[in-house]
N, C-alpha and C positions, 0 to 999 in steps of 0.2 A: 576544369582541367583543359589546357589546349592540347591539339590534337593536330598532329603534323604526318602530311601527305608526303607520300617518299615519291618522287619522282622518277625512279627509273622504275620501279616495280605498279606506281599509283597504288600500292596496299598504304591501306590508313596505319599510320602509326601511333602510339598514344606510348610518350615519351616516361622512361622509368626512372628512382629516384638517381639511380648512377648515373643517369645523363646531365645531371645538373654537377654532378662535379669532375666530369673530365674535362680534361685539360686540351684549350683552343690552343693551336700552333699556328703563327702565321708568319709570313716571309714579310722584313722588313730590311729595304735598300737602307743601306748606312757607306760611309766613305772607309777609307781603311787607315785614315785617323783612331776612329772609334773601333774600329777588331784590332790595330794593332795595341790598344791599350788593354787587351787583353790574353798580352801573349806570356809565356814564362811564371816569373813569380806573380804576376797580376793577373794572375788566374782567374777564370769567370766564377767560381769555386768560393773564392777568396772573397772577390769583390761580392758576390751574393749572401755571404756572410755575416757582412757589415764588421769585421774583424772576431766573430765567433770561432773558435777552432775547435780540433777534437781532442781533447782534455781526459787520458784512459785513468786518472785520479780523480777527476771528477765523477766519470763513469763506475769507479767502485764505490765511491762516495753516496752516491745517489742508491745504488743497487745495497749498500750495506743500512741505508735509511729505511728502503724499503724492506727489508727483512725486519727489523730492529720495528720500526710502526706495525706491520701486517700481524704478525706474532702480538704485541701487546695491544693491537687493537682486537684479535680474538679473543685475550684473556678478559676486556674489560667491557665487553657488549654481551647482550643478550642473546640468543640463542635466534630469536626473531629479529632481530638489530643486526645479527649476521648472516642471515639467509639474503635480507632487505641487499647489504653492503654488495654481497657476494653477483646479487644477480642486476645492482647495478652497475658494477664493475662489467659485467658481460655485456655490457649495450642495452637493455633491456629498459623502457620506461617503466612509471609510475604507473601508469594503468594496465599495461602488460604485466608487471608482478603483482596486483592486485588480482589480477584474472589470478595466474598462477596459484597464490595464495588464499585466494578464494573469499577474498574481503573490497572493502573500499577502498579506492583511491586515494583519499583522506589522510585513511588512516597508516597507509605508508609518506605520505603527507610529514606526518604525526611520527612515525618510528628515525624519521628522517632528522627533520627540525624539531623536533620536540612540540609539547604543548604553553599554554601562557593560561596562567591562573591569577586572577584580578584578586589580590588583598584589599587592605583598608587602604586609603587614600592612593589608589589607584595605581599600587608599587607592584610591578609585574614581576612574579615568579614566573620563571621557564622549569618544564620538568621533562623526562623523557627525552628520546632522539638522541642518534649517537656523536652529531657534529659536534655537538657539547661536551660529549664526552673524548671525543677525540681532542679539540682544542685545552684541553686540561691537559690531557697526555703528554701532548706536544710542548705545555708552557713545564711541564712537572719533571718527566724523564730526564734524566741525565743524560744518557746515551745520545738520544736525539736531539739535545741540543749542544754536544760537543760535535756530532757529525754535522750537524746546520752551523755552527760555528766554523767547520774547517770548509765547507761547500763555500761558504760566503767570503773568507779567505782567497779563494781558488779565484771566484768570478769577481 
């Protein structure tokens, strides 16, 4: 870990994970060619965009997906498949909810991706894990895929 002396106080600092993602600012001379091309409708906004905008039918699109998945993803996992979802949705890794849960690594692994059982000539059955079963939802539902129909419409 490197280890950064602060110079006005000389106390040792030993830099935390939030310091790697704040954001550098720094003063760059430009002509006023370049700020005037960001005055008005060519907005710094706009141009940082790349022509994205804000879409409040997209925004319920999205937010009525998510209802319409969360709900039929509780109904069709495991009781343990939803504890797993729930506490990686909070930030939380795979060996932090195995501590939690009081098992392997692995085998959140395993609730996750599922497992792989070798048959005869080598034709791989997957079982378990909820991705799997998510991605069935998502090709099956009706709902969900009239609202990804009208999402993809929009964009």
């Amino acid at each position: 870990m490197a280890r950064f002396i602060n110079k006005k106080t000389t106390k040792l600092d030993i830099p935390t994970r939030s310091d790697f993602y704040q954001y550098l600012i720094c003063e760059v001379i430009c002509g006023d060619d370049v700020l005037s091309s960001f005055d008005s409708e060519e907005s710094m906004a706009k141009r940082l965009s790349a022509g994205l905008s804000y879409n409040e039918n997209l925004l319920e699109l999205q937010d009525k997906l998510y209802e319409i998945f969360w709900r039929e993803a509780e109904q069709i996992s495991t009781s343990r498949q939803w504890r797993v979802l729930t506490l990686l949705c909070e930030g939380f890794t795979q060996q932090e909810i195995a501590k939690q849960l009081k098992c392997n690594q692995s085998s959140i692994t395993k609730t996750i991706h599922g497992s792989v059982l070798y048959k005869a000539n080598n034709v791989k059955y997957y079982y378990g894990g909820f991705i799997k079963k998510f991605q069935k939802l998502i090709k099956q539902n009706e709902q969900i895929q009239s609202v990804l129909k009208e999402i993809n419409e929009i964009v």
